[in-house]
Backbone as numpy.savetxt, mean C-alpha at the origin, in Angstrom:
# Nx Ny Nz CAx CAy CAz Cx Cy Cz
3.73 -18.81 -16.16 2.89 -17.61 -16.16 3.77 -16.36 -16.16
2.97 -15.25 -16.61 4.06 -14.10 -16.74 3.96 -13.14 -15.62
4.34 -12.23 -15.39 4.21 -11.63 -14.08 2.70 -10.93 -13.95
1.97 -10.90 -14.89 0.39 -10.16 -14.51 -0.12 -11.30 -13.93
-0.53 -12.40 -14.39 -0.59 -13.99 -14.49 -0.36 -14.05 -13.10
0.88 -13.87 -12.66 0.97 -14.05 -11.27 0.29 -13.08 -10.28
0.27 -11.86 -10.65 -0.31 -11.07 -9.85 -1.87 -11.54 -9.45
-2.14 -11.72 -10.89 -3.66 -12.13 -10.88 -4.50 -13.71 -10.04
-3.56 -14.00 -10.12 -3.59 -15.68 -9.36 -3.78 -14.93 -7.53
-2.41 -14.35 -6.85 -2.62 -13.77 -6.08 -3.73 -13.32 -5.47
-4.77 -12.27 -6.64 -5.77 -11.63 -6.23 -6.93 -11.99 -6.18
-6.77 -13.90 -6.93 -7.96 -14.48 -7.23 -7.82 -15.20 -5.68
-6.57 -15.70 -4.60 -6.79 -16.60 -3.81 -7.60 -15.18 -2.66
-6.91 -13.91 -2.90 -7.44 -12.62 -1.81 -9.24 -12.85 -1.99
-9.47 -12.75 -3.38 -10.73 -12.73 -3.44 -12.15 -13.25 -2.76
-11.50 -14.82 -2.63 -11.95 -16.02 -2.51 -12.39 -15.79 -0.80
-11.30 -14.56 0.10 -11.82 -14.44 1.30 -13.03 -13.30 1.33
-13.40 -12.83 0.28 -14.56 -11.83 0.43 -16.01 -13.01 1.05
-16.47 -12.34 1.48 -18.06 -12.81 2.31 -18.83 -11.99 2.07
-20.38 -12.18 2.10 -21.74 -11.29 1.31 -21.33 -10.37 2.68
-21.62 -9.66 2.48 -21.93 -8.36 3.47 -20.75 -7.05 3.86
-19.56 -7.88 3.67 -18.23 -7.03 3.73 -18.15 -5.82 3.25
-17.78 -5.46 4.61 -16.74 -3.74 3.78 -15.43 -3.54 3.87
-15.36 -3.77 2.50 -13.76 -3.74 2.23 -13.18 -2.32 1.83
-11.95 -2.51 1.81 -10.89 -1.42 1.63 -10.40 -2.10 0.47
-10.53 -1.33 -0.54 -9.82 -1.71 -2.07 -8.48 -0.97 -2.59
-7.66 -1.63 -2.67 -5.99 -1.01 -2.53 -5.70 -0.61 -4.03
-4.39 0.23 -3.93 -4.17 0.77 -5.02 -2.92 0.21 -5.79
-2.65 0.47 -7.00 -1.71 -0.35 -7.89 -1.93 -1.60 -8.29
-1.40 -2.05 -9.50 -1.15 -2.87 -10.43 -1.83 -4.62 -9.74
-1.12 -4.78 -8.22 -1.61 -6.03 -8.18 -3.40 -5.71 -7.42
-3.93 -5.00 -6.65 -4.45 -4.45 -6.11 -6.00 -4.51 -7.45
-5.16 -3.83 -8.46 -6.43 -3.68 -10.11 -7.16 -4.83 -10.02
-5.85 -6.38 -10.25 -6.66 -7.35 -10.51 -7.20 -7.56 -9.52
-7.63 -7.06 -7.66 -8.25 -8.01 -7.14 -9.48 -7.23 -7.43
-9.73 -5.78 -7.52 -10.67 -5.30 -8.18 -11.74 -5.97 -9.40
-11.00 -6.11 -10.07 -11.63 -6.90 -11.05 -12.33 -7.72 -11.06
-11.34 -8.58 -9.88 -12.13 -9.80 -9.89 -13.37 -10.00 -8.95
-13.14 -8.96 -7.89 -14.52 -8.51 -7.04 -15.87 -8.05 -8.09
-15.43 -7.12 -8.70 -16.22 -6.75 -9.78 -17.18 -7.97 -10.99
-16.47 -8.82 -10.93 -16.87 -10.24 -11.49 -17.89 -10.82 -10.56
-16.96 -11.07 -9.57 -18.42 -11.91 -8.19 -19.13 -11.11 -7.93
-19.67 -9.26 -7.57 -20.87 -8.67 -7.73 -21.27 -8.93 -8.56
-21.08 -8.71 -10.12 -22.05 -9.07 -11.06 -22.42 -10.49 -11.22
-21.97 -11.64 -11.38 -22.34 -12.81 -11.37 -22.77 -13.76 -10.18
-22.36 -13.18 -8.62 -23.16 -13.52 -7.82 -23.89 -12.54 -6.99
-23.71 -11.91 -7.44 -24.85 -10.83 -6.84 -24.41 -10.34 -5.36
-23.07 -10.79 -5.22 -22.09 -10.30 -4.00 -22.48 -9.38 -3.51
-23.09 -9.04 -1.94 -23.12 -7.52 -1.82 -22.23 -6.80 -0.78
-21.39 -6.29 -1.30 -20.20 -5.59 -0.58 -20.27 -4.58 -0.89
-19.31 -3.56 0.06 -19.21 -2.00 0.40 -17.70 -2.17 0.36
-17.48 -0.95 -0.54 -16.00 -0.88 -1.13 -15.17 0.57 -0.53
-14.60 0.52 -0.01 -13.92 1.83 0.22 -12.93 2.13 -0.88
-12.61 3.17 -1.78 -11.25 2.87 -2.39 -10.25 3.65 -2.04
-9.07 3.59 -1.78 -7.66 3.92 -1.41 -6.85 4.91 -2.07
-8.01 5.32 -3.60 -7.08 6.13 -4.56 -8.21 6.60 -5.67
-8.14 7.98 -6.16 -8.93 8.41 -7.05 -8.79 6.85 -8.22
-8.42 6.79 -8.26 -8.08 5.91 -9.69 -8.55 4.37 -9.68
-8.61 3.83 -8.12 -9.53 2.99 -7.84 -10.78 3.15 -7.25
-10.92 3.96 -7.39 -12.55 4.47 -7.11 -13.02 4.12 -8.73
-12.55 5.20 -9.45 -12.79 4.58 -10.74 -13.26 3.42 -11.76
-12.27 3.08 -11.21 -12.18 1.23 -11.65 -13.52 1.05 -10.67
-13.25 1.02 -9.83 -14.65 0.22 -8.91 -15.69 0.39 -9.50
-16.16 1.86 -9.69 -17.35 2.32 -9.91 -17.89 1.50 -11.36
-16.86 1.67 -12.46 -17.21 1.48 -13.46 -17.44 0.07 -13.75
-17.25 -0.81 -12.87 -17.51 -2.51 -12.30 -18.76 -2.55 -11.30
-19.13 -1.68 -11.25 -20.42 -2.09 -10.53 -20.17 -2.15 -8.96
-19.04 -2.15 -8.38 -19.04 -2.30 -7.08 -19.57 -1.06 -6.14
-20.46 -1.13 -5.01 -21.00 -0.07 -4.28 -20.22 0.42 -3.66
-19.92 1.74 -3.48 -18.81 2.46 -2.56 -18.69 3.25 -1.52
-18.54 3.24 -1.01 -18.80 4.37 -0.01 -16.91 5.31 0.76
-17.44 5.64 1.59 -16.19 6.62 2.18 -15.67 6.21 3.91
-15.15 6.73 4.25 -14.33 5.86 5.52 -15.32 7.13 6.59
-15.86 8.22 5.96 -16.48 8.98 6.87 -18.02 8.55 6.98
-18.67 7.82 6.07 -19.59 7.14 6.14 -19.49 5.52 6.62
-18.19 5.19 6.29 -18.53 3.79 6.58 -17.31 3.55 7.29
-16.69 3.58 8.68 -15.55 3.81 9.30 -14.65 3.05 9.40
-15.40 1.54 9.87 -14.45 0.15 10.03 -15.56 -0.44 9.46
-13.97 -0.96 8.72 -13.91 -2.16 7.50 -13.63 -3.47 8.43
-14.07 -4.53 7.54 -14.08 -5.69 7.74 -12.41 -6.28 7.11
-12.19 -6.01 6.18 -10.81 -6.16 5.65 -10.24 -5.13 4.64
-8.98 -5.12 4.04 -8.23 -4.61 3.05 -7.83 -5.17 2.69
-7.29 -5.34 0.81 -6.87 -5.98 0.32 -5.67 -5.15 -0.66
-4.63 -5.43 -0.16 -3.84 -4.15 -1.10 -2.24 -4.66 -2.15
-1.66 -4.28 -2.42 -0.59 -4.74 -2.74 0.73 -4.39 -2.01
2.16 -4.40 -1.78 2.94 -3.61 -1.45 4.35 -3.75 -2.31
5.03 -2.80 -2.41 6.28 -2.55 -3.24 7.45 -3.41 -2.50
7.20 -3.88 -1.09 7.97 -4.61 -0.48 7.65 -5.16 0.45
8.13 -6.66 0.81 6.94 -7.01 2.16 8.81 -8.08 2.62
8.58 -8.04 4.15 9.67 -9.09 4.56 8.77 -10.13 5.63
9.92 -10.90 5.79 9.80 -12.10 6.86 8.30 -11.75 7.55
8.96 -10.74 8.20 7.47 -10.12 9.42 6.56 -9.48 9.07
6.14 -9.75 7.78 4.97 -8.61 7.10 5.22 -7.20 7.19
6.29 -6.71 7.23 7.00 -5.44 7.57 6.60 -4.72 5.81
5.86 -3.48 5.52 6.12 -3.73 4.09 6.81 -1.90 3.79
7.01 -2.03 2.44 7.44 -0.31 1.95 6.02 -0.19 0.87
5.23 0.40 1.12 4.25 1.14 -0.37 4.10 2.38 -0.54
3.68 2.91 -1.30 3.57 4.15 -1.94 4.02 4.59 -3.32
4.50 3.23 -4.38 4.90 3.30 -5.66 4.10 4.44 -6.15
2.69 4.47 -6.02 2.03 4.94 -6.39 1.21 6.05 -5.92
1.85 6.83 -4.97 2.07 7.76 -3.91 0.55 7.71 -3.38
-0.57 6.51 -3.23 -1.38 6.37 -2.30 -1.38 5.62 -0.94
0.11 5.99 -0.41 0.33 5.33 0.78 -0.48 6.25 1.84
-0.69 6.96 1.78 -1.62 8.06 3.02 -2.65 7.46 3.32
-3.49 7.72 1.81 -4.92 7.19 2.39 -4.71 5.30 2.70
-4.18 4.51 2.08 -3.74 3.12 1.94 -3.61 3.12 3.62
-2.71 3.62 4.23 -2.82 3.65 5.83 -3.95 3.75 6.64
-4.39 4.50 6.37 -5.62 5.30 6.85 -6.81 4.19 7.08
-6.76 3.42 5.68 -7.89 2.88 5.14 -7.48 1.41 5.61
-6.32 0.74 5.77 -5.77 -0.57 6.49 -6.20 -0.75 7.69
-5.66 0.62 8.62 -5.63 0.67 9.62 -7.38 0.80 10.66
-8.18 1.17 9.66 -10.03 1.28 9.96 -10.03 0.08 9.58
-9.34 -1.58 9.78 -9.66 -2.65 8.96 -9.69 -3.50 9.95
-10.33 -4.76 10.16 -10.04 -5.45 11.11 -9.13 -6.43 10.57
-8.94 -6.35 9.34 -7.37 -7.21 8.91 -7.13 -6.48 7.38
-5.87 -6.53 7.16 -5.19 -5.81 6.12 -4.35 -7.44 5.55
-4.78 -7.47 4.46 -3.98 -8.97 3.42 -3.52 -8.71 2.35
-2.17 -8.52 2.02 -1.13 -8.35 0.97 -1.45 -9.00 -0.30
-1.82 -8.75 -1.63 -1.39 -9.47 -2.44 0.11 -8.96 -3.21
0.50 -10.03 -3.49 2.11 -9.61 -4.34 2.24 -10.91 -5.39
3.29 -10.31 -5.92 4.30 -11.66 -6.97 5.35 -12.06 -5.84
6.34 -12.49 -5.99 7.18 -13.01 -5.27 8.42 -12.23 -5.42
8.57 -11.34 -6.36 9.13 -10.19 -6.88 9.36 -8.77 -5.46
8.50 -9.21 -4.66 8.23 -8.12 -3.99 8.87 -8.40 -2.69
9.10 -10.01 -1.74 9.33 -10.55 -0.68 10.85 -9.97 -1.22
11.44 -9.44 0.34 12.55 -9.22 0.77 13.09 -10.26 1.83
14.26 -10.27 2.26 14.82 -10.32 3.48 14.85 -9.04 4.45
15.43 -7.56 4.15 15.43 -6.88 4.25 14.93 -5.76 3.65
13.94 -4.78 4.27 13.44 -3.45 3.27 14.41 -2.31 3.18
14.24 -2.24 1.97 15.02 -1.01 1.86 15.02 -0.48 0.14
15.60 -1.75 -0.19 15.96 -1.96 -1.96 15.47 -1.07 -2.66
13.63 -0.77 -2.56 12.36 -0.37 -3.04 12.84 1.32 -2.27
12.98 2.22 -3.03 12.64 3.68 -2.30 11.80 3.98 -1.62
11.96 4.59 -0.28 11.01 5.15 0.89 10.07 6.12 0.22
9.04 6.09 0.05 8.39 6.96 -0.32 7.94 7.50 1.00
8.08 9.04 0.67 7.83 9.97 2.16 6.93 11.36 1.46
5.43 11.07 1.91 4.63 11.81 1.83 4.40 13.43 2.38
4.94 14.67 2.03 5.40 16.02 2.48 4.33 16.88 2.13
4.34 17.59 2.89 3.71 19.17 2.72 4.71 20.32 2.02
4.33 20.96 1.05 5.31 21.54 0.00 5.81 22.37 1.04
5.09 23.17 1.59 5.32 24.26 2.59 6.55 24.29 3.45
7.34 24.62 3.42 8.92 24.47 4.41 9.59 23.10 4.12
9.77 22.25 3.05 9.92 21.59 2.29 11.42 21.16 2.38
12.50 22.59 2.49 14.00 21.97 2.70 13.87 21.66 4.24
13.14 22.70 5.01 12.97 22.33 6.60 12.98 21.04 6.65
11.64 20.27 6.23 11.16 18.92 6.97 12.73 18.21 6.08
12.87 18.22 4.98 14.42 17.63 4.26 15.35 17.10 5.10
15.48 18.79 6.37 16.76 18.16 6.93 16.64 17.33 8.06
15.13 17.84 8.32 14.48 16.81 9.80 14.77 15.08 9.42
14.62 15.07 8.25 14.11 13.83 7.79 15.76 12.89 7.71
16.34 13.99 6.76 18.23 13.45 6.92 18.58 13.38 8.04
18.33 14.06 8.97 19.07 14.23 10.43 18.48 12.32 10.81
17.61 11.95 10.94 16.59 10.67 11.21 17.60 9.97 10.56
17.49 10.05 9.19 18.59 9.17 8.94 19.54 8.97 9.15
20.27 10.10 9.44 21.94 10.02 9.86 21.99 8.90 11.08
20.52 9.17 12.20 20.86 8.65 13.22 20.65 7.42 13.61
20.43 6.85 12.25 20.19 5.56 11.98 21.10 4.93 11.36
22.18 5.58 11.00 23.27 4.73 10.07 22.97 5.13 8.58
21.83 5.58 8.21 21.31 5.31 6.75 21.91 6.50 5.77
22.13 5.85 4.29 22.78 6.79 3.26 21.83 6.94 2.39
21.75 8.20 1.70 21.14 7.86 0.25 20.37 8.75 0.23
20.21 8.96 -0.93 19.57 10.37 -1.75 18.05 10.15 -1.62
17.57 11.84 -1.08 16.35 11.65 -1.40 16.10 12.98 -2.54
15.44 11.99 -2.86 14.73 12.67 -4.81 13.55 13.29 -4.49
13.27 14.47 -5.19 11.67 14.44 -5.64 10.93 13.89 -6.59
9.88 13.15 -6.55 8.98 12.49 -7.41 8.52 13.36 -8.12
8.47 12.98 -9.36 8.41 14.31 -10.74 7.42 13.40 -11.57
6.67 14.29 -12.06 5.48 13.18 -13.26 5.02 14.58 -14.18
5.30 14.51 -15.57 5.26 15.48 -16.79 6.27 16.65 -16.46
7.35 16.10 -15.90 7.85 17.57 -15.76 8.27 18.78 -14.51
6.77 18.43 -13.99 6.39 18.68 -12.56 6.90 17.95 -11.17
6.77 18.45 -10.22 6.28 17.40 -8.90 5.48 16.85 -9.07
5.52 15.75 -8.69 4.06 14.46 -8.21 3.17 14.81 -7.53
2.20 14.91 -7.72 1.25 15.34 -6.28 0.32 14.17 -6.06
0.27 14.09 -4.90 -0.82 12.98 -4.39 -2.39 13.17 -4.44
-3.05 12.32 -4.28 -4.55 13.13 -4.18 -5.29 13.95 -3.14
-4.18 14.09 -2.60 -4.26 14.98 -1.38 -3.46 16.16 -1.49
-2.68 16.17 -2.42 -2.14 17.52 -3.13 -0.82 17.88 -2.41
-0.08 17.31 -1.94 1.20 16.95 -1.49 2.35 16.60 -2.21
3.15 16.33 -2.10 4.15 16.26 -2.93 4.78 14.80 -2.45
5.63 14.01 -2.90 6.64 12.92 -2.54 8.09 12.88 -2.64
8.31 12.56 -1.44 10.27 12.85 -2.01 10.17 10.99 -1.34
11.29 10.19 -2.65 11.38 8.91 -2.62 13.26 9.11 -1.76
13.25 8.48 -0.89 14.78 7.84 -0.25 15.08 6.52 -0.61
16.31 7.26 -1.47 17.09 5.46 -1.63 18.02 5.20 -0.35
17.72 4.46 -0.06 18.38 4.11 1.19 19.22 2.47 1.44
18.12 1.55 0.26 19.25 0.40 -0.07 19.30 -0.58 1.07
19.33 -0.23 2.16 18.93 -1.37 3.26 18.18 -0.53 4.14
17.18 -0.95 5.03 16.40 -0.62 6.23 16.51 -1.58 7.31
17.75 -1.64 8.42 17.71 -3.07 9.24 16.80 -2.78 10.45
16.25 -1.62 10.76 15.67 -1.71 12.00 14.12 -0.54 11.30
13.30 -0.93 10.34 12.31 -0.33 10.24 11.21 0.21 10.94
11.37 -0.87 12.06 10.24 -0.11 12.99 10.99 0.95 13.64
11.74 1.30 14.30 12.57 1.92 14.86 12.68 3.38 13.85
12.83 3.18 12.68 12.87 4.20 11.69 11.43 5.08 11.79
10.28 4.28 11.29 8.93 4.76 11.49 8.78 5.39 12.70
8.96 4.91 13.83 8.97 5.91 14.66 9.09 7.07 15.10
10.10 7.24 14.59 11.19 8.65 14.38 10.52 9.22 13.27
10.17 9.15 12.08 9.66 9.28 11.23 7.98 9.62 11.40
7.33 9.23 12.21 6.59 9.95 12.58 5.96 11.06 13.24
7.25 11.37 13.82 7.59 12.67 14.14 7.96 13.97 13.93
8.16 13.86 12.16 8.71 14.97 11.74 7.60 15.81 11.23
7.90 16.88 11.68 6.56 17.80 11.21 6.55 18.55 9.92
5.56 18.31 9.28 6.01 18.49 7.77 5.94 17.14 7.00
6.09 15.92 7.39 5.82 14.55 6.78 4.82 14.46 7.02
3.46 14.08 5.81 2.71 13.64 6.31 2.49 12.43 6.20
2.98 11.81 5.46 3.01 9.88 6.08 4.70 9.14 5.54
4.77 7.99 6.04 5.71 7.75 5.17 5.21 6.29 4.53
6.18 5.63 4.05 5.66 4.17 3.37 5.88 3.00 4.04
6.58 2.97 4.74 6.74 2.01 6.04 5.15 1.73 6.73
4.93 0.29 6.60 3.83 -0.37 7.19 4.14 -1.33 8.08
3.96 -0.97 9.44 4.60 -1.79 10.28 3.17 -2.67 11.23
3.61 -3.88 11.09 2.36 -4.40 11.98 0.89 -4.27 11.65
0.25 -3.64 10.43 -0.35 -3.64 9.97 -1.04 -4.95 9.17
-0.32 -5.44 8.31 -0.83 -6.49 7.59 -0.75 -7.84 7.97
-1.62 -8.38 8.24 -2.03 -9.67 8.66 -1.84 -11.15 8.04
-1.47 -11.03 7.18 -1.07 -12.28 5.97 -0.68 -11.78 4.58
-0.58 -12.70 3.58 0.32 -12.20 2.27 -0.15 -13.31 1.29
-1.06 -13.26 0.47 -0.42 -14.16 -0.72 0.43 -14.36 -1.58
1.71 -14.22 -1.63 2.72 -13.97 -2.80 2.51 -15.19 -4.02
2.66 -14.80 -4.78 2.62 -15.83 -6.31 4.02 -16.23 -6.54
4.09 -17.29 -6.97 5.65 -17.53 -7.42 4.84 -18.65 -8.68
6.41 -18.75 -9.53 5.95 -19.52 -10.37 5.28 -20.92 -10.29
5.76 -21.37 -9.03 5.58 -22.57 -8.14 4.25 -22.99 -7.44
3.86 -21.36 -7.54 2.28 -21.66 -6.77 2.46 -20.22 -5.39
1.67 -20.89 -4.98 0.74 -19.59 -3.91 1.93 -19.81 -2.52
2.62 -18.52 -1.80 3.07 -18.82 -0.95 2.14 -18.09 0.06
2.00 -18.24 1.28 1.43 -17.62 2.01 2.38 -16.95 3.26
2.24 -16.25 3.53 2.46 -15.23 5.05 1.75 -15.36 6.20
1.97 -15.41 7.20 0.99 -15.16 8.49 -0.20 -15.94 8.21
-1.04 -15.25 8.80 -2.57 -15.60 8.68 -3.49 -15.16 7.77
-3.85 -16.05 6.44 -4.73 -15.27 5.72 -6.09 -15.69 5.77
-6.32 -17.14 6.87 -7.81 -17.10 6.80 -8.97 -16.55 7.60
């Protein structure tokens, strides 16, 4: 199978845990689409009735235009589950997301969940996070300020490496929250929780991509078949 193939296998075993009545949290990016999809399949052909939160203008979209019912985290607060993807996941379900700079609301929307379940390829399992750039969610506003807050964190962690601004046509990136992203290559992360911490402290960040303790199990795809993480039933 080729790597969509795999993604999609992934999102078909995530699927399989939906139940009539659920309100889910529908995640954003590439592996995340297909479990969309395939939710979108079981409403229409079984008449599934679930409540969808989505995680990102762009999967709202998709949802809507599949028939799935939606609602908002201010109408509908706690979720029954999330189903999302991540840019990096290790040993301990430790993950990095925000490829797609909807790690804000993706938090937000995990965390109102009574379980959060990874789909991935096998492409994505680390030993260590880091490899994958930190995506660090900012307020434009005093911008070199929070910069050096954020380097200083690192320094005092051992950690090297450039942080970039995320650029798309030219521009800055902006999130759908109208923020900006600066990505850190940083290349290894040995003590991530420890990082997040600190990292949640800087004023001027408003999230970063570090998901700690959050996600509850993992389906990863390999060519081999379905690996699992933690607890996914």
């Amino acid at each position: 199978m080729n790597l969509e193939d795999l993604k999609r296998e992934a999102a078909a075993r995530a699927v399989a845990l939906v139940k009539d009545g659920m309100k889910l949290g529908l995640g954003t990016g590439s592996t995340a689409k297909h479990f969309v999809d395939l939710l979108g399949e079981r409403v229409k052909n079984e008449n599934l009735r679930v409540i969808g939160v989505p995680t990102s203008e762009a999967t709202r979209q998709q949802a809507a235009a599949l028939g799935i019912p939606l609602s908002t985290l201010d109408e509908t607060p706690e979720l029954d589950l999330t189903i999302d993807g991540a840019d990096e996941i290790d040993p301990q379900l430790r993950l990095i997301k925000g490829g797609g700079g909807a790690h804000l609301r993706e938090k937000i929307v995990a965390l109102a969940s009574k379980r959060m379940i990874v789909i991935a390829d096998a492409t994505k399992e680390v030993e260590t996070l880091g490899r994958f750039p930190l995506p660090l969610e900012v307020i434009p506003f005093g911008l070199p300020a929070t910069q050096r807050q954020i380097a200083a964190i690192f320094a005092r962690h051992g950690l090297q490496g450039e942080m970039t601004m995320r650029m798309k046509d030219g521009a800055p990136f902006r999130t759908d929250s109208g923020n900006c992203v600066l990505d850190a290559h940083l290349a290894r992360i040995p003590d991530p929780d420890a990082l997040a911490l600190h990292l949640d402290g800087v004023t001027g960040l408003v999230e970063h991509g570090l998901f700690i303790g959050i996600a509850k199990g993992a389906f990863l795809a390999t060519p081999s078949g379905i690996k699992t993480l933690g607890s996914v039933a």
